[in-house]
C-alpha positions as CSV (number, residue, x, y, z in Angstrom):
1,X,0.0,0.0,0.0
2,X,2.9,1.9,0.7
3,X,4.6,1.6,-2.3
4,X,1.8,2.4,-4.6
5,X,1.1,5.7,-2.4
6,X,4.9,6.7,-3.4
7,X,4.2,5.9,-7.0
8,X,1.2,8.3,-6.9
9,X,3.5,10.6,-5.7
10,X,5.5,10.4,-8.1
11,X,3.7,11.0,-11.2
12,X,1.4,13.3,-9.5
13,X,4.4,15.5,-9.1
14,X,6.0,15.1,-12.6
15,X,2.5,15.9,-14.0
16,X,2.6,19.0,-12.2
17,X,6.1,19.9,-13.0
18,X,5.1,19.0,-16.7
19,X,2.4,21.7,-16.7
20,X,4.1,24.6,-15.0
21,X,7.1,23.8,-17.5
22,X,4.4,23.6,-20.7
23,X,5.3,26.5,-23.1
24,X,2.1,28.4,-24.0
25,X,4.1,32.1,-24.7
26,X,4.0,33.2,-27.8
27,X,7.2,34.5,-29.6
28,X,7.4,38.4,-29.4
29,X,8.1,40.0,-33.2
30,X,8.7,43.5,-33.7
31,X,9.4,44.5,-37.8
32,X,11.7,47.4,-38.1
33,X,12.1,47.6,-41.8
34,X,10.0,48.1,-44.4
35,X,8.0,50.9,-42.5
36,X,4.3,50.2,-42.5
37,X,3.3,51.1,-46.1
38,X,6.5,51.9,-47.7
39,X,6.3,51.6,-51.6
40,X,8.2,49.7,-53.8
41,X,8.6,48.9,-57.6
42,X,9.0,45.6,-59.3
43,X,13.4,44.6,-59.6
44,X,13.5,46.2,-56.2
45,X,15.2,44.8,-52.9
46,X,13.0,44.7,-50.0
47,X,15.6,44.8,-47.2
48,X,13.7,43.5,-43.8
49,X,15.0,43.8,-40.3
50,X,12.9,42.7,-37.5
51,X,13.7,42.1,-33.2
52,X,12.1,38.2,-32.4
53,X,12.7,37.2,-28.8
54,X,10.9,34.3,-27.0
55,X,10.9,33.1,-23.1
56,X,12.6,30.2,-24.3
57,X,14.3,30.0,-27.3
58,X,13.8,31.4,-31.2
59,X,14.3,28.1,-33.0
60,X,13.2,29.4,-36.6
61,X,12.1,32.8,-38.1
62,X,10.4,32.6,-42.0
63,X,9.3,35.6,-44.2
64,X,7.9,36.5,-47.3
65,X,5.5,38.5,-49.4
66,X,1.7,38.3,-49.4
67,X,-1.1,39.9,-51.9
68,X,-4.3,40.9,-50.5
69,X,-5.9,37.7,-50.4
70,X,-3.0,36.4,-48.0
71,X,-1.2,34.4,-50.9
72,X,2.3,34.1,-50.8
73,X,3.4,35.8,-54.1
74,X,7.5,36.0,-52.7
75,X,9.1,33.6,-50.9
76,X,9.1,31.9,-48.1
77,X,12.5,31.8,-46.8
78,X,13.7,30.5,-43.5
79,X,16.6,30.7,-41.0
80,X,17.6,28.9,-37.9
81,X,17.9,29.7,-34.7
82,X,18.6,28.6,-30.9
83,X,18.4,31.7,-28.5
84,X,16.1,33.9,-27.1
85,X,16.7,37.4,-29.1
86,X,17.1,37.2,-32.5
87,X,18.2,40.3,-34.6
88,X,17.0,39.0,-37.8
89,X,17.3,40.4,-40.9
90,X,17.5,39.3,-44.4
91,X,15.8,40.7,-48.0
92,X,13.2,39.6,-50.8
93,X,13.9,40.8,-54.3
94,X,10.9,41.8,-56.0
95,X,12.2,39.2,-58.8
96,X,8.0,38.2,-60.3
97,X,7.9,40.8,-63.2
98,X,4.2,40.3,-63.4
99,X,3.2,41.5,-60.4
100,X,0.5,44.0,-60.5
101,X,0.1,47.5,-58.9
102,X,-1.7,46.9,-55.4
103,X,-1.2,46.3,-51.9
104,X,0.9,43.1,-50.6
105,X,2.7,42.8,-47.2
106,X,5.5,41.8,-45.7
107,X,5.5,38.9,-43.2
108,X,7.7,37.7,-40.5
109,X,7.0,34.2,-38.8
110,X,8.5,32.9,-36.0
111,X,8.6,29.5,-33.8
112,X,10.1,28.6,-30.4
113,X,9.3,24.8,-30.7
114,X,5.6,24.9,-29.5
115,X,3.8,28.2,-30.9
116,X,4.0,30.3,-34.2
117,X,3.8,33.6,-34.4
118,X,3.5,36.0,-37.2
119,X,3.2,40.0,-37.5
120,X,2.6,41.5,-41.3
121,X,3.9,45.1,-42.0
122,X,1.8,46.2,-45.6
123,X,3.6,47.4,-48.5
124,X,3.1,49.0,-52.1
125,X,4.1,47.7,-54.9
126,X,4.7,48.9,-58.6
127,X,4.2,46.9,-61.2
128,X,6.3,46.8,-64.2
129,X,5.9,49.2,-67.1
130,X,4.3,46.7,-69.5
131,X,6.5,46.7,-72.8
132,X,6.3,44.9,-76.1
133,X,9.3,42.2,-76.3
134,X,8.4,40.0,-79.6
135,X,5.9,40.5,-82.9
136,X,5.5,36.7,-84.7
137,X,3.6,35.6,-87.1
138,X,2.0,32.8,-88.8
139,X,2.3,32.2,-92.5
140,X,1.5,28.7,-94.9
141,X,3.5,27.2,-97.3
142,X,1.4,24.6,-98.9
143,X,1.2,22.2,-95.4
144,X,3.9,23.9,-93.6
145,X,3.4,26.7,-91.2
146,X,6.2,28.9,-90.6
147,X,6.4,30.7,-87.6
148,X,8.6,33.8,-87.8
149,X,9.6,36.7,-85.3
150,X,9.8,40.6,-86.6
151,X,12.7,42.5,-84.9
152,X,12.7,45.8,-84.5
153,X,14.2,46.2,-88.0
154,X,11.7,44.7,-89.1
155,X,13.9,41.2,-90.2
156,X,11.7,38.1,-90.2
157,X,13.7,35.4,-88.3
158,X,12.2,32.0,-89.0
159,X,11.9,30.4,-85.7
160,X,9.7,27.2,-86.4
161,X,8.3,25.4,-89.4
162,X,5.5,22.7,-88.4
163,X,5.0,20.2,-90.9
164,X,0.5,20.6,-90.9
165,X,-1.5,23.5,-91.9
166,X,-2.3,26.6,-89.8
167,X,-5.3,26.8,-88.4
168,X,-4.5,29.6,-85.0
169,X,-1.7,30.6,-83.1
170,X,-1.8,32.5,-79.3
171,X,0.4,33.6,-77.1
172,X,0.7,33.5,-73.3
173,X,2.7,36.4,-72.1
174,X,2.4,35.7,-68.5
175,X,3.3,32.4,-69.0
176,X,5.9,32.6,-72.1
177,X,4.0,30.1,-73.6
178,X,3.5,30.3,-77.3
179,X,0.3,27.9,-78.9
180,X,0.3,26.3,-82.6
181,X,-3.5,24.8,-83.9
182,X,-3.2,23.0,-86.4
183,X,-5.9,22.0,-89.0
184,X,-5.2,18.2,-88.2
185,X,-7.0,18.8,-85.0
186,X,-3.8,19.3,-82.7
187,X,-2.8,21.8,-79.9
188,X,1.2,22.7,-79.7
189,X,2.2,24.5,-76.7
190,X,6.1,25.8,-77.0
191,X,8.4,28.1,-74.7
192,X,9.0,31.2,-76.5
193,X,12.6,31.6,-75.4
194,X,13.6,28.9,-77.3
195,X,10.6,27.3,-79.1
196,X,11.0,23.5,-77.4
197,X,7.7,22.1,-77.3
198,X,6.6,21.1,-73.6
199,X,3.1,19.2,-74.6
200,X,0.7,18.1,-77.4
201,X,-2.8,17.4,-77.4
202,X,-4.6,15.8,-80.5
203,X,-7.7,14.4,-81.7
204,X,-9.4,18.5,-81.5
205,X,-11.2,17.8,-84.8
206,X,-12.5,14.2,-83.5
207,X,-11.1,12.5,-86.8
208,X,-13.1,15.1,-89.6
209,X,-11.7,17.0,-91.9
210,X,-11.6,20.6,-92.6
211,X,-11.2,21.4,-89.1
212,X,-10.9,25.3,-88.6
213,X,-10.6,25.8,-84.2
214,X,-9.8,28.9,-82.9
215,X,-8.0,29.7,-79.7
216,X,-8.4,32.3,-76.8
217,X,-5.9,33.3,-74.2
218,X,-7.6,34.0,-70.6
219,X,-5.3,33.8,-67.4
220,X,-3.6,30.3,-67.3
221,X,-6.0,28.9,-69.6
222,X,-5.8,28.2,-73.9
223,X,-9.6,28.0,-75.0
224,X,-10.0,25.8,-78.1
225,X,-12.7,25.6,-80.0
226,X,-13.8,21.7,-81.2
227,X,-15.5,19.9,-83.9
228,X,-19.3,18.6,-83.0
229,X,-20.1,22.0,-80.4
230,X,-17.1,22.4,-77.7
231,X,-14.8,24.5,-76.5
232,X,-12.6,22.9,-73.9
233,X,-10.0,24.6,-71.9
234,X,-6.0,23.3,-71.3
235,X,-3.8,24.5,-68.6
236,X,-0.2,25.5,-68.3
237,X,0.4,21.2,-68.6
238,X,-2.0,20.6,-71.6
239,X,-4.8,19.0,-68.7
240,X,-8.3,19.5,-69.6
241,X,-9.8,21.7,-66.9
242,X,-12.9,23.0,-68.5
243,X,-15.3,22.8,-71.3
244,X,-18.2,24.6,-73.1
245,X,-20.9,22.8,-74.9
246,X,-22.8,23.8,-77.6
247,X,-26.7,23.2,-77.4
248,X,-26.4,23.5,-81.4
249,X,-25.3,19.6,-82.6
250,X,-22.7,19.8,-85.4
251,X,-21.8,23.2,-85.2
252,X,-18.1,24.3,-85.1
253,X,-17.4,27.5,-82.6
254,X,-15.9,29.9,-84.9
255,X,-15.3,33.6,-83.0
256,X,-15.8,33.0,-79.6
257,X,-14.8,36.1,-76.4
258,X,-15.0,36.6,-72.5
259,X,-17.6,38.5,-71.2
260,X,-17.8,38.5,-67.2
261,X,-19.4,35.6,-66.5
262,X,-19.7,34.3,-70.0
263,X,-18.0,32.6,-72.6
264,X,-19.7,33.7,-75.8
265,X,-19.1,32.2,-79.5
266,X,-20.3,32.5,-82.9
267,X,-20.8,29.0,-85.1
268,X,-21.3,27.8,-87.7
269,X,-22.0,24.3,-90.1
270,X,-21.0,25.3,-93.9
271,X,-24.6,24.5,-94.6
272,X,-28.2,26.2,-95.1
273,X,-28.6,26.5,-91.7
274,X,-28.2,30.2,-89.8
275,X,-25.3,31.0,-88.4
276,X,-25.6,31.5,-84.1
277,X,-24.2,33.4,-81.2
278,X,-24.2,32.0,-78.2
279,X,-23.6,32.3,-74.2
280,X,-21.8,29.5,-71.9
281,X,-22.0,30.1,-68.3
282,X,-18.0,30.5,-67.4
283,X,-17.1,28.3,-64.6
284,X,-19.4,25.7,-65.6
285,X,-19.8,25.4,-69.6
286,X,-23.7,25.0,-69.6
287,X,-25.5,26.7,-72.3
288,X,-27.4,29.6,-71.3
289,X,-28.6,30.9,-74.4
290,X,-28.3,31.6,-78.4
291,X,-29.6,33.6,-81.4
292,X,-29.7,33.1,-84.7
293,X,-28.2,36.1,-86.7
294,X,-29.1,36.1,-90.4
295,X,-25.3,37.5,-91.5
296,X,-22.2,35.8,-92.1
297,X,-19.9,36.7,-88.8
298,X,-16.7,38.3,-89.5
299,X,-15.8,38.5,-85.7
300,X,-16.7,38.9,-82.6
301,X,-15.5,41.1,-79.6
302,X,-16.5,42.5,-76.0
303,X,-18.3,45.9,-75.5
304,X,-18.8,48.0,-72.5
305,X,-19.4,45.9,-69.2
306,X,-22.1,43.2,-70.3
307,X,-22.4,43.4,-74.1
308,X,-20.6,41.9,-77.0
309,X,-21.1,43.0,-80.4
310,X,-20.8,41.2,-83.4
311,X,-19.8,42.2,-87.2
312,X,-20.4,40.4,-90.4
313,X,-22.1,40.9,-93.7
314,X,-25.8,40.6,-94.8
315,X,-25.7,40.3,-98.4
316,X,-24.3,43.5,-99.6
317,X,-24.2,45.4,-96.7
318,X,-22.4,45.4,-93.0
319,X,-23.9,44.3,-90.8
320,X,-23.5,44.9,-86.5
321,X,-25.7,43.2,-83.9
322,X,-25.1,44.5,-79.9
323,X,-25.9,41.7,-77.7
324,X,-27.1,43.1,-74.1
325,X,-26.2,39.7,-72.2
326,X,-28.1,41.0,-68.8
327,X,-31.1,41.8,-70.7
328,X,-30.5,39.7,-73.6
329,X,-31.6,41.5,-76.2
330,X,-30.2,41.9,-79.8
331,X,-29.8,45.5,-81.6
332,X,-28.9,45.6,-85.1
333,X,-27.0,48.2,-87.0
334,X,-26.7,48.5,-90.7
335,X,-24.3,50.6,-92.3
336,X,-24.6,51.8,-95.8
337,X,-21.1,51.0,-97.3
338,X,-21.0,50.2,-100.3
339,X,-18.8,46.8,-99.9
340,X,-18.7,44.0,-97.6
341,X,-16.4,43.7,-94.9
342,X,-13.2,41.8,-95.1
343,X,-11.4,42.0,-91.3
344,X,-12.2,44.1,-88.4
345,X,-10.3,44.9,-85.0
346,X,-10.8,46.3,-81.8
347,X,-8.5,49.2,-81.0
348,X,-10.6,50.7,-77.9
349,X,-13.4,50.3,-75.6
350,X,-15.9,51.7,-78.2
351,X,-13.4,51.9,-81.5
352,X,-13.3,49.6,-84.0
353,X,-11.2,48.9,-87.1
354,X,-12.4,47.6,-90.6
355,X,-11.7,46.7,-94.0
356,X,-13.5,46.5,-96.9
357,X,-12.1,45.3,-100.6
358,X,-10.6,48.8,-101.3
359,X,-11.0,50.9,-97.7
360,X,-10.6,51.3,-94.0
361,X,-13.2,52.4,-91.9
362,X,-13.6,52.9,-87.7
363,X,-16.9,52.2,-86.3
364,X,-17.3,54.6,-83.4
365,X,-19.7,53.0,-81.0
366,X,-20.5,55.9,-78.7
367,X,-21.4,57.8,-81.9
368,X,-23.3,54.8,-83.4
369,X,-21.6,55.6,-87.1
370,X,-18.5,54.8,-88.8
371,X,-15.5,57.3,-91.1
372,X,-13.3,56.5,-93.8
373,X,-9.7,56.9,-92.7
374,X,-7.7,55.3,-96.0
375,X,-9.3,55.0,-99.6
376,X,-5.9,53.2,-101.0
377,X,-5.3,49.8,-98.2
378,X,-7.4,47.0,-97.9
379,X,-6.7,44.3,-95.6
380,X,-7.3,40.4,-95.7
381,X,-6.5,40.2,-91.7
382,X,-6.1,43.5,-89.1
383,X,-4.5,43.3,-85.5
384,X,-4.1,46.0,-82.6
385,X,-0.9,46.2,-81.2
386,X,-1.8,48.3,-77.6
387,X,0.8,49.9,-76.8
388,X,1.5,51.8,-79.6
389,X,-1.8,51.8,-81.2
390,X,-0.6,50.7,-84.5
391,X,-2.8,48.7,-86.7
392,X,-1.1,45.7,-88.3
393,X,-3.0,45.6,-92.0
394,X,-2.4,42.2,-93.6
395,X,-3.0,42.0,-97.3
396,X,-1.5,38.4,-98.7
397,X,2.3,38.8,-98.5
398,X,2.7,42.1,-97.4
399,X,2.1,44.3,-94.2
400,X,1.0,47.7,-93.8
401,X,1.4,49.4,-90.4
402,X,-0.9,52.2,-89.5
403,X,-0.2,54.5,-86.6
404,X,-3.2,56.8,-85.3
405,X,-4.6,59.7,-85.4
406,X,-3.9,59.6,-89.0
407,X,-3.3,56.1,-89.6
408,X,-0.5,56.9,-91.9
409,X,1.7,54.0,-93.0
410,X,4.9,53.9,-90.9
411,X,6.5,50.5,-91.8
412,X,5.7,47.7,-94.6
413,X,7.0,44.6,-94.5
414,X,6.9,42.1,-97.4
415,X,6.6,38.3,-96.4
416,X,7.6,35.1,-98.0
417,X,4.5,33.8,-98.0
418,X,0.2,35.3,-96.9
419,X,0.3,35.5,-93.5
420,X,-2.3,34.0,-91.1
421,X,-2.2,35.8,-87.9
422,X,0.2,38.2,-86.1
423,X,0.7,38.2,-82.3
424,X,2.3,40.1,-79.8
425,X,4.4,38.8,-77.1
426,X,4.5,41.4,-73.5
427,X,7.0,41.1,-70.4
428,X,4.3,40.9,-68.2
């Protein structure tokens, strides 16, 4: 009896001893540098210095960047400890060249075995000033495309030739990835630093001919337009993430754009039926709704905040239709030119670009009308470079760029062979 009172003893005191020696403090972190709300801009050196000091001992201290959302956009780095005050300091260079303007913060976390603490100081960033790094193009050579990049003497430099016939090509600048669709139904993703291809994925046209896809370019994902109604999305590892489909059976999406929550797409079956728009609900695919549009679509492109408007040709005359999507109604405009349009291209929030067989126009959407700006260029393709406004006018083998007000020609370049589709390649 004696002896199991002693071991009672015993453990009652080392559970007591236990709990009194339990370490429930947390780490004390005080960040000197940055100052709360100090600005920086993207390449810069964020230089931290912080006093962490613990009852015990500091046995780690980590630290990083966060955005708004608490997402670690830099970092996290750690270093070791064993002692009670820590003079830390260390640095983060501001290394992501895509980072946006906004608000992010600085974060220092430290441990003494047993708790975790972490104190955030808030910091403003600068992003980079966006700047235009590469101009390619697409041109065919019976089944070859050529893929070729315009310096800034305007020198093509061939940097691929893929042995099937173009059918779209799209860049990713955020991701340096460049994208080849080919007519034989398959999607080519390639770094644009060097052009080594990093996936495939095939069988796009589900085994018919005269595929035509298109791409878009949203965030991380490569929209692709399919044979037999779909549009599926890839991401940054050629993975199928999401897809559209069609409530229109044997349609192929032709023109298709983003519209807040929307996907919407033209389509069309090289038959007598009408060609359609349509509206996909964005994070899940599902058909929301279509329209018929008695003209043949030219393209397609987003206007304001919650329409999309849509140009083509109704026998001999140009025809517009503005798609409210919250109200969904359709307005049609008809303008009186004299020819049918060829290419158009958006170059602002209510400015558009077109061509006709022997003329350039803009359509002015807040004015409702449209103005001649050259009687001697015609264009078989047009694209809008952003940041200088020029207007990239592609007539078979040669290229014509415009620069605005005037729209004067500044450059032309002749090519080896008609060229596809011209895009433009940003730092950021």
């Amino acid at each position: 009896m004696k002896f199991c009172f002693y071991i009672f003893s015993v453990l009652f005191f080392i559970s007591t001893s236990c709990k009194k020696d339990e370490d429930t403090e947390l780490p004390s972190i005080n960040i000197i540098m940055p100052e709360n709300n100090q600005s920086y801009s993207v390449l810069d050196t964020i230089w931290i210095k912080a006093k962490v000091s613990d009852n015990y001992n500091v046995s780690s201290v980590k630290y990083g960047v966060t955005d708004k959302d608490a997402n670690v956009v830099l970092g996290v780095f750690t270093k070791t400890y064993n002692q009670k005050d820590v003079d830390f300091s260390g640095y983060i260079v501001i290394s992501d060249v895509r980072l946006e303007t906004g608000n992010y913060s600085v974060f220092v976390s430290a441990f003494d075995g047993a708790n975790t603490k972490k104190t955030f100081n808030n910091i403003y960033i600068n992003e980079l000033p966006k700047q235009l790094d590469n101009i390619f193009l697409a041109n065919e050579q019976s089944n070859i495309t050529n893929i070729y990049e315009l310096n800034s003497e305007n020198v093509l430099d061939l940097k691929l030739s893929f042995n099937n016939k173009f059918a779209d090509i799209g860049i990713n600048s955020y991701l340096q990835f460049f994208y080849i669709l080919d007519k034989s139904g398959n999607l080519n993703t390639f770094t644009i630093s060097n052009f080594e291809q990093i996936w495939q994925v095939s069988g796009l046209n589900n085994i018919q001919t005269e595929y035509n896809g298109k791409m878009l370019i949203y965030n991380y994902l490569c929209y692709v337009s399919v044979k037999n109604n779909n549009i599926f999305a890839f991401d940054i590892n050629g993975v199928q993430r999401k897809s559209a489909i069609s409530s229109l059976q044997a349609f192929e999406p032709s023109f298709f754009t983003i519209q807040n929550d929307f996907i919407v797409s033209t389509t069309y079956n090289n038959s007598i039926e009408p060609n359609y728009i349509e509206k996909f609900y964005f994070e899940t695919g599902a058909s929301q709704k279509y329209y018929s549009v008695d003209f043949d679509v030219i393209g397609i492109f987003p206007l304001n905040t919650n329409e999309v408007v849509v140009f083509g040709n109704k026998n001999d005359t140009i025809r517009i239709a503005k798609w409210n999507l919250e109200l969904a109604h359709i307005q049609y405009v008809d303008l009186d030119c004299a020819e049918k349009i060829k290419a158009v291209e958006k170059i602002s929030e209510s400015k558009f670009v077109f061509s006709t067989e022997n003329e350039m126009f803009i359509f002015d959407d807040d004015l409702n009308n449209y103005y001649s700006i050259r009687n001697d260029l015609t264009a078989d393709y047009l694209f809008f470079e952003e940041l200088s406004g020029n207007v990239y006018c592609v007539y078979q083998n040669q290229i014509d760029v415009i620069k605005p007000p005037y729209y004067n020609t500044i450059n032309t370049i002749n090519t080896p062979y008609n060229t596809k589709k011209i895009v433009f390649n940003y730092n950021r």
